[in-house]
MARBAMI-205694 format. One line per field, with one value per atom (N, C-alpha, C, O, CB): residue number from 0; atom name; x, y, z. Coordinates in nm, 2 decimals. Glycine has a CB too. Layout:
N
k = NUM:...
a = CA:...
c1 = X:...
c2 = Y:...
c3 = Z:...
This chain:
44
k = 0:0:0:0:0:1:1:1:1:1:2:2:2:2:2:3:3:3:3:3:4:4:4:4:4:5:5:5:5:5:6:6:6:6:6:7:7:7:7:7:8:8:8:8:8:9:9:9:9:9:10:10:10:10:10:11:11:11:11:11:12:12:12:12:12:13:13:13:13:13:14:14:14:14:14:15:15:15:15:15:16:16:16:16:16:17:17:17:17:17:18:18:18:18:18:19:19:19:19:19:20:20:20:20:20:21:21:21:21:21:22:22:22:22:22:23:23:23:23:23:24:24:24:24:24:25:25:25:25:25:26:26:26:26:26:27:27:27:27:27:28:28:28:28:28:29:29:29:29:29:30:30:30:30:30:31:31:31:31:31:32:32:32:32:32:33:33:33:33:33:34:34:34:34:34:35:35:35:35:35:36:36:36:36:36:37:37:37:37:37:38:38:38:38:38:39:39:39:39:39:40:40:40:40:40:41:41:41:41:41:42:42:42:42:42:43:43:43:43:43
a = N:CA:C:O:CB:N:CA:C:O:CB:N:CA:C:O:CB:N:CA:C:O:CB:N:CA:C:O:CB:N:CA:C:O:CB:N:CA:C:O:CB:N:CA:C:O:CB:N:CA:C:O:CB:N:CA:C:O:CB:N:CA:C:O:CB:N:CA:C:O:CB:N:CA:C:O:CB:N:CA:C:O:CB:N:CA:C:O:CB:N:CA:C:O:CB:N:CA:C:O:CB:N:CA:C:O:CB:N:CA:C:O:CB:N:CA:C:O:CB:N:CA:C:O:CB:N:CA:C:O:CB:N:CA:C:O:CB:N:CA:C:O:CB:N:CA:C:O:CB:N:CA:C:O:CB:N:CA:C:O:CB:N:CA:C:O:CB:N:CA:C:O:CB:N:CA:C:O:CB:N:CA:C:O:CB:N:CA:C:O:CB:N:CA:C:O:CB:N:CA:C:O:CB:N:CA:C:O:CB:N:CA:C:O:CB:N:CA:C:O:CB:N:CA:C:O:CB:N:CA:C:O:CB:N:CA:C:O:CB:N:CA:C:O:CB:N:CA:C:O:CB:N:CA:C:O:CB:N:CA:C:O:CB
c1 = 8.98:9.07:8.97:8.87:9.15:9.03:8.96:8.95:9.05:8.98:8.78:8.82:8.95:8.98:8.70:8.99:9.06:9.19:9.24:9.06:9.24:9.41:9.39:9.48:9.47:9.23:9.26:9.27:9.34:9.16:9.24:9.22:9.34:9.38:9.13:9.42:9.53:9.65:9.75:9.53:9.66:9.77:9.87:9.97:9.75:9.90:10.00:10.09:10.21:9.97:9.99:10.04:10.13:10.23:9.92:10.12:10.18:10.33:10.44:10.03:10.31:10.42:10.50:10.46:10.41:10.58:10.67:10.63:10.57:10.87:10.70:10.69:10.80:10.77:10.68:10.93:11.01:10.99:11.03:11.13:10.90:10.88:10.74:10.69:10.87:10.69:10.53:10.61:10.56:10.36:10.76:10.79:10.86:10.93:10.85:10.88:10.96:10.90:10.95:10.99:10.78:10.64:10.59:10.58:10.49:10.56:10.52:10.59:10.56:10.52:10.77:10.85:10.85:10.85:10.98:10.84:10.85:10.72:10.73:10.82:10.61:10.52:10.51:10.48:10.46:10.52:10.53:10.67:10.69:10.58:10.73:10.86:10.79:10.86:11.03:10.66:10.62:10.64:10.63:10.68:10.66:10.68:10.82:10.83:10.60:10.95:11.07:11.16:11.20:11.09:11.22:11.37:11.45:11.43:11.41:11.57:11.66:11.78:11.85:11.80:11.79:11.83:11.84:11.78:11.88:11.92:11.88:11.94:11.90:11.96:12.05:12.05:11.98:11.98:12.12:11.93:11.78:11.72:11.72:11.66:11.65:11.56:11.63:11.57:11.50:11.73:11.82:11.82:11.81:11.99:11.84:11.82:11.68:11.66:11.89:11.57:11.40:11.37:11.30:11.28:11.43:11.36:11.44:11.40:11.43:11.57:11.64:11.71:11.78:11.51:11.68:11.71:11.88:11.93:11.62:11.96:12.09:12.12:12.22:12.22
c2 = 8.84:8.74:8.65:8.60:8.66:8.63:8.55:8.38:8.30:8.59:8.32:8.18:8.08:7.99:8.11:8.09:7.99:8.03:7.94:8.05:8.15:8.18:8.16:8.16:8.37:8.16:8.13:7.99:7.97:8.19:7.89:7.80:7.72:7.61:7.82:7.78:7.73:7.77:7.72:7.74:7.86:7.92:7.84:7.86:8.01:7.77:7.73:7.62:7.60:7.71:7.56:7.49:7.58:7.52:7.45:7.70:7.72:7.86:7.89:7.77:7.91:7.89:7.83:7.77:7.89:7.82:7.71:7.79:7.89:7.70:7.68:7.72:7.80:7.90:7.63:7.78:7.90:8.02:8.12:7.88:8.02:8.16:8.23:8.33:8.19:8.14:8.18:8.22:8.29:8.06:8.16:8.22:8.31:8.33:8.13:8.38:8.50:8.60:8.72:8.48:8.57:8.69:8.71:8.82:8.64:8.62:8.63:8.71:8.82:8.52:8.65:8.78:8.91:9.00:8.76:8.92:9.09:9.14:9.24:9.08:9.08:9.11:9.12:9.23:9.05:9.05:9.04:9.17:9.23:8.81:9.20:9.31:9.45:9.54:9.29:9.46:9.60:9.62:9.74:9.70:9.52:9.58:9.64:9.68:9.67:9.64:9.74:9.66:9.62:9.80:9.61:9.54:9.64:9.71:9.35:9.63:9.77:9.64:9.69:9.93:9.51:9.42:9.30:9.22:9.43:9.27:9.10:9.01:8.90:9.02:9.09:9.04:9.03:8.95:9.03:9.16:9.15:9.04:8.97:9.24:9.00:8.90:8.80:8.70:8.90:8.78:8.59:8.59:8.49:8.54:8.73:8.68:8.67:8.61:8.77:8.76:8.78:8.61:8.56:8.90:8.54:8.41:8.29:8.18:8.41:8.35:8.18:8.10:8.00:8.07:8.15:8.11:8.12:8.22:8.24:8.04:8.12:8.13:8.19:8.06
c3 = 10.11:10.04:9.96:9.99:10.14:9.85:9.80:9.82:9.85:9.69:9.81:9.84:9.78:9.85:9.81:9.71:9.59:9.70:9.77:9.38:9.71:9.76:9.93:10.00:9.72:9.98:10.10:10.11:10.21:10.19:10.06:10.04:10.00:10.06:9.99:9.87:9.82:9.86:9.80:9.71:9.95:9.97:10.03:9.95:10.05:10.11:10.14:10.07:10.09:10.23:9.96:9.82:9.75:9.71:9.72:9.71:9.62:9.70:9.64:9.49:9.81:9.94:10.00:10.10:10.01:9.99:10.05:10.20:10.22:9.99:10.32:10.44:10.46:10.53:10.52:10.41:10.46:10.41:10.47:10.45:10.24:10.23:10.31:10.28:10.07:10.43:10.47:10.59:10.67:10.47:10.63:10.77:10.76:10.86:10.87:10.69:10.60:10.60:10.63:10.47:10.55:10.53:10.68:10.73:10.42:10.73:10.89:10.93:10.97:10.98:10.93:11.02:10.99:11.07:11.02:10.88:10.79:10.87:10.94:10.55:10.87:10.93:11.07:11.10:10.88:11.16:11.32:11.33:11.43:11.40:11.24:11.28:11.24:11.19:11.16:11.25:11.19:11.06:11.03:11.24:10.94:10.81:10.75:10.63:10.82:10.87:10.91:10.89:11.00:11.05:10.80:10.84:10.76:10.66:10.79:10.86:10.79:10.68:10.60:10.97:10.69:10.63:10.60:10.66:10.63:10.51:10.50:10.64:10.66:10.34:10.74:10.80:10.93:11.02:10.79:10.93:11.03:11.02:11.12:11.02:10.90:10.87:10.87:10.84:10.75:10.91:10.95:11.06:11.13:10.91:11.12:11.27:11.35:11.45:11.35:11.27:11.31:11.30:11.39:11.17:11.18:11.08:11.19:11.23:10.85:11.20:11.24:11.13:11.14:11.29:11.04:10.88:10.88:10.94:10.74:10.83:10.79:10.63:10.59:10.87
């Protein structure tokens, strides 16, 4: 990774889209839908 995006990253991420990518991620990469991901996220 580079320094600048390790560094700046969460400036230019909002937090709900960094807890979005986490879930997609922590779910194996697998969601069969958007409503998987409301229920993985907590999001509605």
């Amino acid at each position: 990774m580079f320094p600048i995006i390790k560094l700046g990253y969460r400036r230019s991420i909002s937090e709900v889209k960094l807890a979005i990518l986490q879930a997609i991620h922590k779910s194996g990469d697998s969601l069969e839908s958007l409503e998987e991901l409301v229920d993985v996220t907590g999001f509605n």
